[in-house]
mmJSON file of the N, C-alpha and C atoms, coordinates in Angstrom:
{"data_MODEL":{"atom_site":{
"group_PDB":["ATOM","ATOM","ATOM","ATOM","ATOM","ATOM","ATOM","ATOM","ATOM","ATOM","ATOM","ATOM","ATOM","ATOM","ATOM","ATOM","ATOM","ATOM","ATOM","ATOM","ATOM","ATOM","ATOM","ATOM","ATOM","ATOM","ATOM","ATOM","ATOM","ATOM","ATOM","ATOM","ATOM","ATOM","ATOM","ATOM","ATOM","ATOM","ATOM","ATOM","ATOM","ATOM","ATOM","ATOM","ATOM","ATOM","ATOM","ATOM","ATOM","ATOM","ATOM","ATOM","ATOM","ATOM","ATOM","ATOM","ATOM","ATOM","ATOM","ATOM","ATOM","ATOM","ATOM","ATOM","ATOM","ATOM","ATOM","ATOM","ATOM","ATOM","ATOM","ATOM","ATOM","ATOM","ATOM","ATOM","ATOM","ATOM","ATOM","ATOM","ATOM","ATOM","ATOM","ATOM","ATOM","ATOM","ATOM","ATOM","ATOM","ATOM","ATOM","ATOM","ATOM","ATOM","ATOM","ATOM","ATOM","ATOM","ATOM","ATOM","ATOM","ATOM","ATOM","ATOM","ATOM","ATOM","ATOM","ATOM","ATOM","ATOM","ATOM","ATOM","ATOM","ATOM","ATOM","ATOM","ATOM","ATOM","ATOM","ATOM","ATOM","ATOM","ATOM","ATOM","ATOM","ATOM","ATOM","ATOM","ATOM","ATOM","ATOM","ATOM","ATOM","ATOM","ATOM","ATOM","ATOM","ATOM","ATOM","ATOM","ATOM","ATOM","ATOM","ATOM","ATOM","ATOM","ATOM","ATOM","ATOM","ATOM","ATOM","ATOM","ATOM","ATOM","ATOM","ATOM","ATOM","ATOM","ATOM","ATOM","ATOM","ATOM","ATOM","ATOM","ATOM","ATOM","ATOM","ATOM","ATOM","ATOM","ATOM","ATOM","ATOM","ATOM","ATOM","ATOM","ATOM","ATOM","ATOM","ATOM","ATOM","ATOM","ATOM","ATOM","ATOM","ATOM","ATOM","ATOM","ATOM"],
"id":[1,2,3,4,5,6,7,8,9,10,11,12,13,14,15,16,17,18,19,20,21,22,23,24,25,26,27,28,29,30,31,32,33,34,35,36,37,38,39,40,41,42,43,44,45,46,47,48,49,50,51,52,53,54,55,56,57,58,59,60,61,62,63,64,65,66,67,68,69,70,71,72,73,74,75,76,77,78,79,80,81,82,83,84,85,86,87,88,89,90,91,92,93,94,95,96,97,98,99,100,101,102,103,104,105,106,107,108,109,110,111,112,113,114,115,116,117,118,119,120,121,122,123,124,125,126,127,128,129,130,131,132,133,134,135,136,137,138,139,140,141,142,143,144,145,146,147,148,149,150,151,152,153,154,155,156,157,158,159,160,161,162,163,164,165,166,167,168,169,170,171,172,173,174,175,176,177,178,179,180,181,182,183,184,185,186,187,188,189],
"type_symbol":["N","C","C","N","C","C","N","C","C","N","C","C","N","C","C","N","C","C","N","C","C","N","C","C","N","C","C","N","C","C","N","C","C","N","C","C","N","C","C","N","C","C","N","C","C","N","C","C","N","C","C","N","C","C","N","C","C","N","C","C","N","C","C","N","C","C","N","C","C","N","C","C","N","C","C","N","C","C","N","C","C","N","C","C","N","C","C","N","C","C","N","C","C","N","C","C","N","C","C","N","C","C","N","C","C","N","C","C","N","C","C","N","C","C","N","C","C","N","C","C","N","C","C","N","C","C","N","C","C","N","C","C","N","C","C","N","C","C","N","C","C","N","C","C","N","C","C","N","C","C","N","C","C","N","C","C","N","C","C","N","C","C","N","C","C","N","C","C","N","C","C","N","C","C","N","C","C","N","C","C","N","C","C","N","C","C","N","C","C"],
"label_atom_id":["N","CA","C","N","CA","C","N","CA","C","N","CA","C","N","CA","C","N","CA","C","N","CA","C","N","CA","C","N","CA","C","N","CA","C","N","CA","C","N","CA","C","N","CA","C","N","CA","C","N","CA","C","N","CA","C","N","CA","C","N","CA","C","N","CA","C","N","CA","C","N","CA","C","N","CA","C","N","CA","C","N","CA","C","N","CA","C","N","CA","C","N","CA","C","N","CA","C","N","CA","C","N","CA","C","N","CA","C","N","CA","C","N","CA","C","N","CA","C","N","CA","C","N","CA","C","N","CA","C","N","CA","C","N","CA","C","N","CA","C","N","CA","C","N","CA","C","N","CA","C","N","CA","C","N","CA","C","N","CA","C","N","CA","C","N","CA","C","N","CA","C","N","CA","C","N","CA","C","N","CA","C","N","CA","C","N","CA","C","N","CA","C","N","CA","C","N","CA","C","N","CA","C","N","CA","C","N","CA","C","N","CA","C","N","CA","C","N","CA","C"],
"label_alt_id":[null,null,null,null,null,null,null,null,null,null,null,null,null,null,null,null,null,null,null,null,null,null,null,null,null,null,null,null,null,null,null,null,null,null,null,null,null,null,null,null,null,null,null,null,null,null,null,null,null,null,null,null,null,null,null,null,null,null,null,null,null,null,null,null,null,null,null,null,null,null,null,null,null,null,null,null,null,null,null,null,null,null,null,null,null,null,null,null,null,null,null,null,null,null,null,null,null,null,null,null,null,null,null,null,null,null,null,null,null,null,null,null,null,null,null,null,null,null,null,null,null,null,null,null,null,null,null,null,null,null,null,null,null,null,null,null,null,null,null,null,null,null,null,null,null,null,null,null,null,null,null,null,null,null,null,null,null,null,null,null,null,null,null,null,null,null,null,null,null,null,null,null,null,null,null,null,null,null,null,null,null,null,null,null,null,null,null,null,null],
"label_comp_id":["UNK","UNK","UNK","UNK","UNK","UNK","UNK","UNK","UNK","UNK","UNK","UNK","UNK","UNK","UNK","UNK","UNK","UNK","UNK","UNK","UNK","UNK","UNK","UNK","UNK","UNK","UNK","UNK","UNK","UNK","UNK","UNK","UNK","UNK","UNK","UNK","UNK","UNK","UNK","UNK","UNK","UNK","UNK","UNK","UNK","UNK","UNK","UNK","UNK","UNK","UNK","UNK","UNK","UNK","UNK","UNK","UNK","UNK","UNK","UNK","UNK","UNK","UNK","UNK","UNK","UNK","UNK","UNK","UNK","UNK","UNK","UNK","UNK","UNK","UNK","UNK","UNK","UNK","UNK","UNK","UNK","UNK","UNK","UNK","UNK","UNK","UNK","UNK","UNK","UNK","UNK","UNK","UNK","UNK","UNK","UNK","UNK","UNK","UNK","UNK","UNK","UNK","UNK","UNK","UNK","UNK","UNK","UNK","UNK","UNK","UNK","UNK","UNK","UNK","UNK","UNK","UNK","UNK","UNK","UNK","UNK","UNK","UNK","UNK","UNK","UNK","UNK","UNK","UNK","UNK","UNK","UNK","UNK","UNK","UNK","UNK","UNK","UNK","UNK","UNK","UNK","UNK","UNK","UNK","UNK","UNK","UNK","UNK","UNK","UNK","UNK","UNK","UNK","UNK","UNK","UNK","UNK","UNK","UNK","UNK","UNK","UNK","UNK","UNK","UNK","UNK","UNK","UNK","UNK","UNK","UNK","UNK","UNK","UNK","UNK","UNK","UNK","UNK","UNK","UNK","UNK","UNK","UNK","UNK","UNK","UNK","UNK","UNK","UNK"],
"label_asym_id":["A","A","A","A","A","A","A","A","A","A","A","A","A","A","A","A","A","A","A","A","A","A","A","A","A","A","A","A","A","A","A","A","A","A","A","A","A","A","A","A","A","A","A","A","A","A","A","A","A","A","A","A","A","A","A","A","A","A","A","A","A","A","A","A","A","A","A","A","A","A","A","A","A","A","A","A","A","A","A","A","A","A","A","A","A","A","A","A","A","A","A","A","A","A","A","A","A","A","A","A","A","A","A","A","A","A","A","A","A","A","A","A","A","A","A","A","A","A","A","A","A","A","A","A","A","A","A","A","A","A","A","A","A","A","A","A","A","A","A","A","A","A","A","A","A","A","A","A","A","A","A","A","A","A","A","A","A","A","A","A","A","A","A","A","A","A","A","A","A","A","A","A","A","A","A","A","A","A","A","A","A","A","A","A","A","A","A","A","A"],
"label_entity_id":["1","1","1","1","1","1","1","1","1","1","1","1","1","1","1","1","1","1","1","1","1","1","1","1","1","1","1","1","1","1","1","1","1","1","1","1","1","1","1","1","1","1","1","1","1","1","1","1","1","1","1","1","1","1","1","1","1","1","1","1","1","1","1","1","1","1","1","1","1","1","1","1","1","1","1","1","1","1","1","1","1","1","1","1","1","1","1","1","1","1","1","1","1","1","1","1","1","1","1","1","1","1","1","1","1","1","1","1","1","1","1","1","1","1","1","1","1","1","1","1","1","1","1","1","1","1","1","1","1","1","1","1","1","1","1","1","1","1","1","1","1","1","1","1","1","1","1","1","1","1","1","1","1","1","1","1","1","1","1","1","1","1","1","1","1","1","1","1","1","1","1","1","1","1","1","1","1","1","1","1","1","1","1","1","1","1","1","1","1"],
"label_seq_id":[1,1,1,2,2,2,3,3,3,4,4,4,5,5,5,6,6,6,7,7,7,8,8,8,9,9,9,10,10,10,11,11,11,12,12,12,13,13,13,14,14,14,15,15,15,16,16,16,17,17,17,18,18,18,19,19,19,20,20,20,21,21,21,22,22,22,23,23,23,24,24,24,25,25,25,26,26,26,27,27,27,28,28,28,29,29,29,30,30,30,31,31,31,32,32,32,33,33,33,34,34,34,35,35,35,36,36,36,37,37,37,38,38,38,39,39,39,40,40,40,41,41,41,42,42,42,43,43,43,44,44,44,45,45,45,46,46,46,47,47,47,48,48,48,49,49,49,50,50,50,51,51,51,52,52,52,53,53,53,54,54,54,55,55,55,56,56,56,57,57,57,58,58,58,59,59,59,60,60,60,61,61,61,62,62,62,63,63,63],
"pdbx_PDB_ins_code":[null,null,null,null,null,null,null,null,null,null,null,null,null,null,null,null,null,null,null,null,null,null,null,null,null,null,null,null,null,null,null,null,null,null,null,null,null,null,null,null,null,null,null,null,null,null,null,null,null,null,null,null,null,null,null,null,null,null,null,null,null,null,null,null,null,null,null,null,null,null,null,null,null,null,null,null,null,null,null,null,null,null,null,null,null,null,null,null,null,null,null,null,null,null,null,null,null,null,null,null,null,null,null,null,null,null,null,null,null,null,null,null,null,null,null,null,null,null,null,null,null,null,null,null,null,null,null,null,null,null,null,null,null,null,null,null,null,null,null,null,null,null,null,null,null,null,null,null,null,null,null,null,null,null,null,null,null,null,null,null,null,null,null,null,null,null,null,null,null,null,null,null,null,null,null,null,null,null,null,null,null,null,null,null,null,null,null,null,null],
"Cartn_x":[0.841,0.0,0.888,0.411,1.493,0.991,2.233,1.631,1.866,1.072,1.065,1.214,2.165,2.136,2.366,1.033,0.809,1.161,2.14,2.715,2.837,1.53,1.463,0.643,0.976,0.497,-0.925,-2.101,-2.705,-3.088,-3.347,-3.913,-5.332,-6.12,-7.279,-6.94,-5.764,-5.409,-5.13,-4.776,-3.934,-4.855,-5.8,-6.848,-8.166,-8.279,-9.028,-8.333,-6.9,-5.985,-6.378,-6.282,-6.066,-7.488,-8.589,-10.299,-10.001,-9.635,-9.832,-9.291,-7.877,-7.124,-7.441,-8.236,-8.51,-10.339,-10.676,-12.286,-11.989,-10.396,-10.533,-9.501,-8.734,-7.82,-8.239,-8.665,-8.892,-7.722,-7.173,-5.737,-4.473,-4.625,-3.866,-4.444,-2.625,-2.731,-2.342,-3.176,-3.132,-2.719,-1.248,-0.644,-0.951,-1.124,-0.973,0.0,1.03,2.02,1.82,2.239,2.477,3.971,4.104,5.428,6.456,6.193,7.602,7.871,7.169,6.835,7.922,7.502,7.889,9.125,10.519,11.651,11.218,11.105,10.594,9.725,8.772,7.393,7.62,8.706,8.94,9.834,10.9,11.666,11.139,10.109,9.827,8.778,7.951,6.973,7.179,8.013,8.854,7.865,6.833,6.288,6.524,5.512,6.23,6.528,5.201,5.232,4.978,5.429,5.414,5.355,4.087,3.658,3.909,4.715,5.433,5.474,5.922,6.394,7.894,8.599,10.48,10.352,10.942,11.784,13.01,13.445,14.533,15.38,17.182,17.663,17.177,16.715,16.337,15.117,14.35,12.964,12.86,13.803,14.096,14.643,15.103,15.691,14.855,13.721,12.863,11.552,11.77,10.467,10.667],
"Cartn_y":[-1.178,0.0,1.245,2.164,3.184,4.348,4.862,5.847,7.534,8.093,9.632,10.112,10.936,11.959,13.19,13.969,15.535,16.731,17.273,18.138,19.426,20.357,21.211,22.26,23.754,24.551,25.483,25.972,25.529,24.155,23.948,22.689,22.425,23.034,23.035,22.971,22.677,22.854,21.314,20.771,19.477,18.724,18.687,18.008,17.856,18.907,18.782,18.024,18.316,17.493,16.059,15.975,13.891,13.452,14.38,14.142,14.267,14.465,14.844,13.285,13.094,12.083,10.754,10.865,9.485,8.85,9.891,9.786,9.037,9.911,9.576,8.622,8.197,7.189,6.391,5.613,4.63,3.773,3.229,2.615,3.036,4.697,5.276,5.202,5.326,5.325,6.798,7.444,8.971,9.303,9.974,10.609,11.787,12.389,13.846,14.35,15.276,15.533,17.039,17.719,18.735,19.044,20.336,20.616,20.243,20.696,20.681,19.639,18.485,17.288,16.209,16.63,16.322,15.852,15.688,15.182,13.66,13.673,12.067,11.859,12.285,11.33,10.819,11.16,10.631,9.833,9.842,9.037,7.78,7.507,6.912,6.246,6.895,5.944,5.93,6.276,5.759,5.933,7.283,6.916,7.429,7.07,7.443,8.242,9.191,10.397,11.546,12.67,13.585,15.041,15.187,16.901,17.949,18.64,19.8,21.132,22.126,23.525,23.338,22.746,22.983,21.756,21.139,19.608,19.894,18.892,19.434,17.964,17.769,16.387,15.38,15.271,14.087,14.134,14.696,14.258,13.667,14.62,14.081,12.364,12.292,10.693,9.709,9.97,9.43,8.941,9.729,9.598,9.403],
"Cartn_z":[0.0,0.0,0.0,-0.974,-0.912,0.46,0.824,2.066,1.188,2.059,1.691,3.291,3.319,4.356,3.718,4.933,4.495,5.845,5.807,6.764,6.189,6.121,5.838,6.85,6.567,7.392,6.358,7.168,8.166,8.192,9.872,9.507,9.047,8.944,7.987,6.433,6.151,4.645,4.642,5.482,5.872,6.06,6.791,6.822,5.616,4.893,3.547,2.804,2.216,1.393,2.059,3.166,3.492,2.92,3.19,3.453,1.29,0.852,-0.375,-1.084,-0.774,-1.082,-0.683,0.395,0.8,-0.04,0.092,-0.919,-1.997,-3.14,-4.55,-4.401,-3.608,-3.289,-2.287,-2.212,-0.874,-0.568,-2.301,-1.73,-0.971,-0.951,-0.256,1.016,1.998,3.725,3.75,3.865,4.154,5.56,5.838,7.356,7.395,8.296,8.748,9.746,9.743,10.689,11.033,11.705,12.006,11.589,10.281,10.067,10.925,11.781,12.93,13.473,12.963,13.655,12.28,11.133,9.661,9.52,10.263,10.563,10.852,12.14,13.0,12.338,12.212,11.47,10.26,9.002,8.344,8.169,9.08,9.321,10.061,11.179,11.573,10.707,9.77,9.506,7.908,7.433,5.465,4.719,4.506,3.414,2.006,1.016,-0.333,-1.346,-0.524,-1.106,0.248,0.393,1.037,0.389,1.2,0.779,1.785,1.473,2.879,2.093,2.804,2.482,2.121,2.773,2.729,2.929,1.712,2.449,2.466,3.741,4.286,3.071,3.405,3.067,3.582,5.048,5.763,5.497,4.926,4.913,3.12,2.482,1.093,0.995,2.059,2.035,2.049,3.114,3.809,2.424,1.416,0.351,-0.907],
"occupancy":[1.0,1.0,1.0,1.0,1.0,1.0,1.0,1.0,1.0,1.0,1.0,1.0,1.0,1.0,1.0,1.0,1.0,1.0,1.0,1.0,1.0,1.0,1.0,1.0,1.0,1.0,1.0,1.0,1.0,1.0,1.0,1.0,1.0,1.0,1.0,1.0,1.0,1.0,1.0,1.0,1.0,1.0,1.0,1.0,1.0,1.0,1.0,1.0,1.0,1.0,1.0,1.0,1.0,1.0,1.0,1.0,1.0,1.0,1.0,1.0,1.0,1.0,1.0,1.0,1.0,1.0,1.0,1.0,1.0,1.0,1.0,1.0,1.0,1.0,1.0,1.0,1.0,1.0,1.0,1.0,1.0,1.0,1.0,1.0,1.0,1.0,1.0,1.0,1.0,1.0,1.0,1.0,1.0,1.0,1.0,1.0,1.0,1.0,1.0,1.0,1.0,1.0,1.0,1.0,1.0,1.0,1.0,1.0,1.0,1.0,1.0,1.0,1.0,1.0,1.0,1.0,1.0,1.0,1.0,1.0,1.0,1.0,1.0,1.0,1.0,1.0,1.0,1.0,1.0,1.0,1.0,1.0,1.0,1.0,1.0,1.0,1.0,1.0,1.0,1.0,1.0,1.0,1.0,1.0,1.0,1.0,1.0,1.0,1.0,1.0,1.0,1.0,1.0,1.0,1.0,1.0,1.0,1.0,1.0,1.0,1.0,1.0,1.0,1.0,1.0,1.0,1.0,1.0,1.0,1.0,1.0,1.0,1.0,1.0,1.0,1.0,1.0,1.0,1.0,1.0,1.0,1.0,1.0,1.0,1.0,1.0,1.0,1.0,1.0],
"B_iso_or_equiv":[0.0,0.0,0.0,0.0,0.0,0.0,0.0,0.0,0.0,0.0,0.0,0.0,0.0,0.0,0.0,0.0,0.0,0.0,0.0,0.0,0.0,0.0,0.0,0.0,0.0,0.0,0.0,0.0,0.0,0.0,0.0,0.0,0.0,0.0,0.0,0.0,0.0,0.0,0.0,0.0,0.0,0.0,0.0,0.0,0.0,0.0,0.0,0.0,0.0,0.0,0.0,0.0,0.0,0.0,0.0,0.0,0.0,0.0,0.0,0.0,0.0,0.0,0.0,0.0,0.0,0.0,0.0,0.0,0.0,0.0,0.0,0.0,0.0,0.0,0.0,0.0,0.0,0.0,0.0,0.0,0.0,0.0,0.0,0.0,0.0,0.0,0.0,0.0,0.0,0.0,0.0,0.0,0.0,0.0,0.0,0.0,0.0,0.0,0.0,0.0,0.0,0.0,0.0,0.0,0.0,0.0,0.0,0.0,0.0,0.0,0.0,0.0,0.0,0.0,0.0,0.0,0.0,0.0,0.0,0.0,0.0,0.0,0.0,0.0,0.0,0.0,0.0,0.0,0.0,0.0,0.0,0.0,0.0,0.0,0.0,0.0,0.0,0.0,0.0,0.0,0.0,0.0,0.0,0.0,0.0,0.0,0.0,0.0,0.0,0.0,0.0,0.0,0.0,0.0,0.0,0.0,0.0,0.0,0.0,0.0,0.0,0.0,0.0,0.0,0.0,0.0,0.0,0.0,0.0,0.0,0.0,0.0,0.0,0.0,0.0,0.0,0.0,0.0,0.0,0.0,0.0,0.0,0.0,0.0,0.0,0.0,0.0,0.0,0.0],
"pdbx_formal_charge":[null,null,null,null,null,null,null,null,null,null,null,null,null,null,null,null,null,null,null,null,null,null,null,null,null,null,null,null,null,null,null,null,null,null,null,null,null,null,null,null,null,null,null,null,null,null,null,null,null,null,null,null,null,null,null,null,null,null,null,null,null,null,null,null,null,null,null,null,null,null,null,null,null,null,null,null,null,null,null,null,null,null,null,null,null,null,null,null,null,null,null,null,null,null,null,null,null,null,null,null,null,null,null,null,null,null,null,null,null,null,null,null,null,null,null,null,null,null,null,null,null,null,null,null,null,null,null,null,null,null,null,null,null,null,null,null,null,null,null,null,null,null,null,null,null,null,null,null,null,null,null,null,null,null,null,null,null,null,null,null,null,null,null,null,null,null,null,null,null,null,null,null,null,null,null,null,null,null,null,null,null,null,null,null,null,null,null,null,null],
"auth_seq_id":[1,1,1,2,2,2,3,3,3,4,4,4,5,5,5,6,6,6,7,7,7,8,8,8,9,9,9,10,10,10,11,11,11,12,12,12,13,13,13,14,14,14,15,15,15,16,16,16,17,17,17,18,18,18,19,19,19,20,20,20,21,21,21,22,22,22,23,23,23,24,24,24,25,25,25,26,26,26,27,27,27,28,28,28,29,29,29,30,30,30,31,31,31,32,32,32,33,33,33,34,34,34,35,35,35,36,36,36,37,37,37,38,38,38,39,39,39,40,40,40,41,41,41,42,42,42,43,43,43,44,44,44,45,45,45,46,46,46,47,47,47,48,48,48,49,49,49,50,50,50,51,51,51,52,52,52,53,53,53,54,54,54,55,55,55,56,56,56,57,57,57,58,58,58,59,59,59,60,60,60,61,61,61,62,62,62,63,63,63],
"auth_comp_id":["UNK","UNK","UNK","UNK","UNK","UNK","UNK","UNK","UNK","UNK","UNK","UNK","UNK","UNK","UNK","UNK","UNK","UNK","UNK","UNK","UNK","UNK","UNK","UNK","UNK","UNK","UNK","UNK","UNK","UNK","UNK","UNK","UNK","UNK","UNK","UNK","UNK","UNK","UNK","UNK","UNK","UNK","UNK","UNK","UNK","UNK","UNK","UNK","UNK","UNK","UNK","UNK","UNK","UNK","UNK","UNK","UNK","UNK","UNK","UNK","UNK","UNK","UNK","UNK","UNK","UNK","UNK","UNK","UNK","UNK","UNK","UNK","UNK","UNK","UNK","UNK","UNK","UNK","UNK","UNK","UNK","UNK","UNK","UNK","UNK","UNK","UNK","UNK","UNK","UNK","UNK","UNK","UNK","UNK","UNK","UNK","UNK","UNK","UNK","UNK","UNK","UNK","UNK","UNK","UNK","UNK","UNK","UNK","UNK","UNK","UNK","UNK","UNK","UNK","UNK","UNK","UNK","UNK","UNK","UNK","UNK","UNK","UNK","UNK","UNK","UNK","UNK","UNK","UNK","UNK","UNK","UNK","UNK","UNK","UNK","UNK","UNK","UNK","UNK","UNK","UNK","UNK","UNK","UNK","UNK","UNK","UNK","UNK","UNK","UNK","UNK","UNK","UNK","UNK","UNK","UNK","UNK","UNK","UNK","UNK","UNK","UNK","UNK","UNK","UNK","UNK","UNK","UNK","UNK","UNK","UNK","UNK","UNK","UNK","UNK","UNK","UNK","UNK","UNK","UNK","UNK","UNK","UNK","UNK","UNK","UNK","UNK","UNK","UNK"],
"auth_asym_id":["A","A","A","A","A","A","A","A","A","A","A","A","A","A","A","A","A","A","A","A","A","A","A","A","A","A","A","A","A","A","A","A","A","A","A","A","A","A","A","A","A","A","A","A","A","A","A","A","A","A","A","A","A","A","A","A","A","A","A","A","A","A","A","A","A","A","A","A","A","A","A","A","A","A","A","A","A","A","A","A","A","A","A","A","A","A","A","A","A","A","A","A","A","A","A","A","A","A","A","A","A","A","A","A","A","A","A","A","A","A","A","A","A","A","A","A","A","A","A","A","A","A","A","A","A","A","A","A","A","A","A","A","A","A","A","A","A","A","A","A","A","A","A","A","A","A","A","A","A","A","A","A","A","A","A","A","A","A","A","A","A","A","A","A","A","A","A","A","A","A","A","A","A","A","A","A","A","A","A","A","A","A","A","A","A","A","A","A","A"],
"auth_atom_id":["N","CA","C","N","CA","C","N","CA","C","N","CA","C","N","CA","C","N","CA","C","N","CA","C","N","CA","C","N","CA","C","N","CA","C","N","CA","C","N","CA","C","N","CA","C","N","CA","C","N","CA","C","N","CA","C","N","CA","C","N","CA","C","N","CA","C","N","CA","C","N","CA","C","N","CA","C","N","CA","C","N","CA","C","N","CA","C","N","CA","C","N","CA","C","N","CA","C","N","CA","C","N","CA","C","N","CA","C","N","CA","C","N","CA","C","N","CA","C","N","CA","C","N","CA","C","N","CA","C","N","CA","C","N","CA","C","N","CA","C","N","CA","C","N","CA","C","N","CA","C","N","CA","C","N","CA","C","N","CA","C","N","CA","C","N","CA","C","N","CA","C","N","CA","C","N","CA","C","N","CA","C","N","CA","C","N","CA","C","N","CA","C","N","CA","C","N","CA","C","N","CA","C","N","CA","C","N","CA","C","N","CA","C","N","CA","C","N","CA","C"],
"pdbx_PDB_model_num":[1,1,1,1,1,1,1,1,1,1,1,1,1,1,1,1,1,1,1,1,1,1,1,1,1,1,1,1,1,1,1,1,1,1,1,1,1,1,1,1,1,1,1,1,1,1,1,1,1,1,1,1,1,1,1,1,1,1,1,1,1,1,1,1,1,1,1,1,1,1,1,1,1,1,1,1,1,1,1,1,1,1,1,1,1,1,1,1,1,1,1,1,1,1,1,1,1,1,1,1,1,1,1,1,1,1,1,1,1,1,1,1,1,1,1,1,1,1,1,1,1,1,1,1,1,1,1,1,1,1,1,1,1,1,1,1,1,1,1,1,1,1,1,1,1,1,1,1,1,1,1,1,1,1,1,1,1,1,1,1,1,1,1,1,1,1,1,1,1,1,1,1,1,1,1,1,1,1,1,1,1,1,1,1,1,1,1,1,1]
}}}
């Protein structure tokens, strides 16, 4: 199953995107992080695509 994590600011932007993606994607595992959170959470949970403001290298690694 492919994963999506979405770490974007506001979080009302973050939460429509997952509510949007998960409707027309069901095969997707839709994450939600809090930017500042977006280091560890992607490192810890590897998914395959990531939607952010700034990717950093370590979060570039991670996806």
């Amino acid at each position: 199953m492919t994963k999506m994590l979405i770490a974007i600011d506001p979080r009302m932007y973050r939460q429509v995107l997952a509510y949007v993606v998960r409707q027309r994607r069901p095969s997707v595992e839709v994450l939600t992080a809090e930017p500042e959170e977006l280091e560890e959470v992607a490192d810890r949970l590897a998914p395959h695509l990531i939607i952010c403001h700034q990717a950093t290298p370590a979060v570039r690694a991670s996806a």
